[in-house]
N, C-alpha and C positions, 0 to 999 in steps of 0.2 A: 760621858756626857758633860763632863766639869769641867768648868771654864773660867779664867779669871778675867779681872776687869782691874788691871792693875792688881793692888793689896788685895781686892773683893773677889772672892772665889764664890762660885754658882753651883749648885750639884747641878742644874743643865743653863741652856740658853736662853728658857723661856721666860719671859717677863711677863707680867701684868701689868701693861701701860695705865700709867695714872687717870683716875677716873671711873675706871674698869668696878674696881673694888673696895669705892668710897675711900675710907678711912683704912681702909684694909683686912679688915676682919668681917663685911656685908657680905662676905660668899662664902665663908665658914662652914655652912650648912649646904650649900651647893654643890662644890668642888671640892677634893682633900689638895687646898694650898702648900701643906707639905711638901708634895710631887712636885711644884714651880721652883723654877730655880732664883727669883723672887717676885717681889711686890711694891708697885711702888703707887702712892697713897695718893688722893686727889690734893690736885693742889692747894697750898696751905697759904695765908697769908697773916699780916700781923693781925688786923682788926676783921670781926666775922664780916660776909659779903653774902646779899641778899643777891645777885648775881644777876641776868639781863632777864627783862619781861617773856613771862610766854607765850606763845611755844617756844620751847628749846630744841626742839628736837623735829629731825623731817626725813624720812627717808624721802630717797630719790633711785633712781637709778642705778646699781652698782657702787649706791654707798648711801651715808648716812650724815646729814647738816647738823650741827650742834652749835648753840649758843649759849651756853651755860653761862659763862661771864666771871669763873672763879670762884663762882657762890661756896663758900666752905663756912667753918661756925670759928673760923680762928685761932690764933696760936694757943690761950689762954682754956678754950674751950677743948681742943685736940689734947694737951697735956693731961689736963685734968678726967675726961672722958675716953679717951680712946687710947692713950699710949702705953698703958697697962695690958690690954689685951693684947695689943702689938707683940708685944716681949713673949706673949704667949707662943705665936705663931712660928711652927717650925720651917721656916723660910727667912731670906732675907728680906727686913724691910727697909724699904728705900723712903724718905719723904721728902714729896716735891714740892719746894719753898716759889713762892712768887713776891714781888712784891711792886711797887709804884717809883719809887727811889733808890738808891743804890742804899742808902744808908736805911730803906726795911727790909731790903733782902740780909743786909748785915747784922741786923738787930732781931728780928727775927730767926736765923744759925746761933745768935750767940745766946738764946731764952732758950732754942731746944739741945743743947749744948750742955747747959746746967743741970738736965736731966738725963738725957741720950735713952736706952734702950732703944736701936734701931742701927743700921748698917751704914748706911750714906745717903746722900742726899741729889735729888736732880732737880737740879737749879732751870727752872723752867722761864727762861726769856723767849719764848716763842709763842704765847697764847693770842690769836688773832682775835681773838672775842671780846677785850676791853679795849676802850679807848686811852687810856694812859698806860706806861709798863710794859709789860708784858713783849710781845713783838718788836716791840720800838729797840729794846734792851737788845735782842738781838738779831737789829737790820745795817750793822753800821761793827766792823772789825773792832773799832773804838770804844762802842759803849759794852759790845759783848764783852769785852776782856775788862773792863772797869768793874763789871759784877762779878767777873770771876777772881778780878786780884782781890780784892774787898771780903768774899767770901774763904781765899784760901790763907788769908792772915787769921781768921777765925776761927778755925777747922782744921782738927789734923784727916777726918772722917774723906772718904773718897768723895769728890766732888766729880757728878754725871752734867753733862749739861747737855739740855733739852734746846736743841739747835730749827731755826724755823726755815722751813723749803720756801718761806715767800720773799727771796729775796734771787737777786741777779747771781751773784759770786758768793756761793756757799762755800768754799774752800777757803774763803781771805777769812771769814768768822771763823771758820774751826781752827786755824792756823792762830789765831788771835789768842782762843780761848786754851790753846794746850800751851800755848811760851806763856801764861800766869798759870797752869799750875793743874786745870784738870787733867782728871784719869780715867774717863771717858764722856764720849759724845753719841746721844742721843740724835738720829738723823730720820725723821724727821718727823714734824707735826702739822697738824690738818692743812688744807688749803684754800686761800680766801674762795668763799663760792656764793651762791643765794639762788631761788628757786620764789617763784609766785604762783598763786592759785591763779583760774583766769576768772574762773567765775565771780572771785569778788575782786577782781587785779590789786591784789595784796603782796606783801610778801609772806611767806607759808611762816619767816621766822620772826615771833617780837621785835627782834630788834633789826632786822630786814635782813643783812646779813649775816655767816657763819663760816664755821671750818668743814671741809668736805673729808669722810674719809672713808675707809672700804675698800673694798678691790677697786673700785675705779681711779684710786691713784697709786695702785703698784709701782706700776711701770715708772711713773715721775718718782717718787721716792728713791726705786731703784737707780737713777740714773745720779739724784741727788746723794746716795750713799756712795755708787763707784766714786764720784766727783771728790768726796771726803778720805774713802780709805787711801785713793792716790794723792794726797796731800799730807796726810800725816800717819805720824805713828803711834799715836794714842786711840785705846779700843772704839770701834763706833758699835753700838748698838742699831739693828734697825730697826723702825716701824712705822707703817704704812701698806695696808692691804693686806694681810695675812691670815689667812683663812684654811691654811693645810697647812702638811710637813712640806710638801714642794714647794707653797711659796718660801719659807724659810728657811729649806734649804737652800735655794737659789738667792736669798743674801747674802748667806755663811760663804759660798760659792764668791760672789762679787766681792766679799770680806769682811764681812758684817764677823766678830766675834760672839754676837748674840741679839735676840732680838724681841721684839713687843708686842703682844697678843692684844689689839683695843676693840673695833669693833665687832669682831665675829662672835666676842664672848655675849651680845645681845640676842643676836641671833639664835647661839647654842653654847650655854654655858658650859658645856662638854668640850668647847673645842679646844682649848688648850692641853687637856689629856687626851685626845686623837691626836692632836699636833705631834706631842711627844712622841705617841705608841707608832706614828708614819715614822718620826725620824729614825727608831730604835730599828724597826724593819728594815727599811732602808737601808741603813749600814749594815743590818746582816746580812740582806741580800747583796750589796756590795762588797762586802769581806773591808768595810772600814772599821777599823778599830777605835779610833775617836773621832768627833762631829769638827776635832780640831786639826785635824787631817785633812778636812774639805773646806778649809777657810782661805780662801783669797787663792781657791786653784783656780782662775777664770781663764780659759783657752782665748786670745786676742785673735782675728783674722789675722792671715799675712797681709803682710802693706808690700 
């Protein structure tokens, strides 16, 4: 089940996408995190963020609308509070930096830098849920690889970077972001969406729109991972819809080297250890000897 991410070795493929698991030790008593093959913490920024008005949150159809808006307690707040028990956690933690400027995503790496305990970091330019930042960083080949050269003069730490599916040419951004220097990409994150009540014709979310996710964007994410693994050669992570061992294994399949467990874990915080215990079966029942065997074997139609 181990697999690396560049330098970053995994005892399996499973992640816990940012958000999932707060800070990264809120499920401690729910899950044994041990078992994941990491963690990666909700996103962090330099100054705390009270994050977008409520509701944040909507089911819908075959997925789930989120507007949280980044709300986290901040760099200052995370070091002092949380990144002691981080060091505890017998997994890898990842923590995902946001920021407004290029120059807080870089000051921001170089404050948790000072102290580290943690594995790498996923640079998270895809958050559809603020209006400055976030998305903007990475809708344009230009501005992604600006965050990303700025952070890898600061870091020697494996730099992930959390790549956003609302854009036309997701391949010109990934290509962008691995010639500065990342060691993998994250493909992909929520999709712009919104939902209204009729009865009061509102929108269901405070801030009217949000990111949609869940099994009802498998399929697009999937299409947006092949689009990535045939472009480069730096590892992509996938996530988007995942809710068993066959959706995941049908990334690893497309080429995913590993992937992201977010919303199903609301549904049943169990599922990332069925995820696992499908894939373990699976390969026995297939006579595969490693998950890295199945990675990028995709059968193409003849033409």
């Amino acid at each position: 089940m181990t697999v690396h991410l560049g330098s970053l070795r995994l005892r399996n493929p499973l992640m816990l996408a940012s958000g999932v698991a707060g800070y990264g030790h809120e499920l401690g008593d729910v899950i044994d995190l041990g078992r994941v093959g990491a963690v990666v913490t909700k996103t962090l920024t330099l100054k705390p963020r009270q994050g977008n008005a409520p509701p944040r949150l909507a089911e819908v159809p075959s997925g789930l609308l989120n507007s949280i808006g980044l709300a986290n307690v901040g760099s200052r707040a995370f070091i002092s509070e949380h990144l002691d028990r981080l060091r505890n956690l017998d997994t890898r933690i990842i923590v995902s930096v946001g920021g407004f400027t290029v120059a807080e995503y870089a000051k921001l790496v170089l404050e948790l830098e000072e102290v580290g305990g943690f594995d790498a970091y996923e640079v998270n330019i895809s958050c559809p849920n603020v209006k400055a930042g976030g998305v903007n960083f990475g809708s344009t080949p230009g501005k992604a690889a600006g965050v990303v050269r700025a952070l890898r003069s600061k870091t020697g730490r494996p730099l992930i970077v959390k790549l956003t599916p609302n854009v036309t040419d997701i391949p010109s951004v990934a290509v962008a972001c691995e010639s500065e220097g990342a060691d993998a990409l994250t493909v992909g994150n929520t999709f712009r969406a919104m939902a209204v009540d009729l009865d009061s014709r509102r929108p269901v979310l405070g801030a009217t729109g949000g990111g949609l996710s869940g099994p009802a964007i498998k399929a697009m994410c999937m299409a947006k991972v092949w689009e990535v693994v045939s472009s480069v050669r730096t590892p992509v992570i996938a996530c988007g819809g995942i809710c068993s061992a066959g959706d995941a294994l049908e990334y690893i399949v497309v080429g995913a080297a590993a992937f992201q467990v977010g919303s199903a874990c609301f549904r049943d915080f169990r599922a990332p250890e069925s995820i696992l215990e499908g894939i373990t079966e699976f390969c026995r029942r297939k006579g595969v000897r490693s998950v890295a065997e199945l990675r990028g074997t995709l059968e193409l139609p003849r033409t």
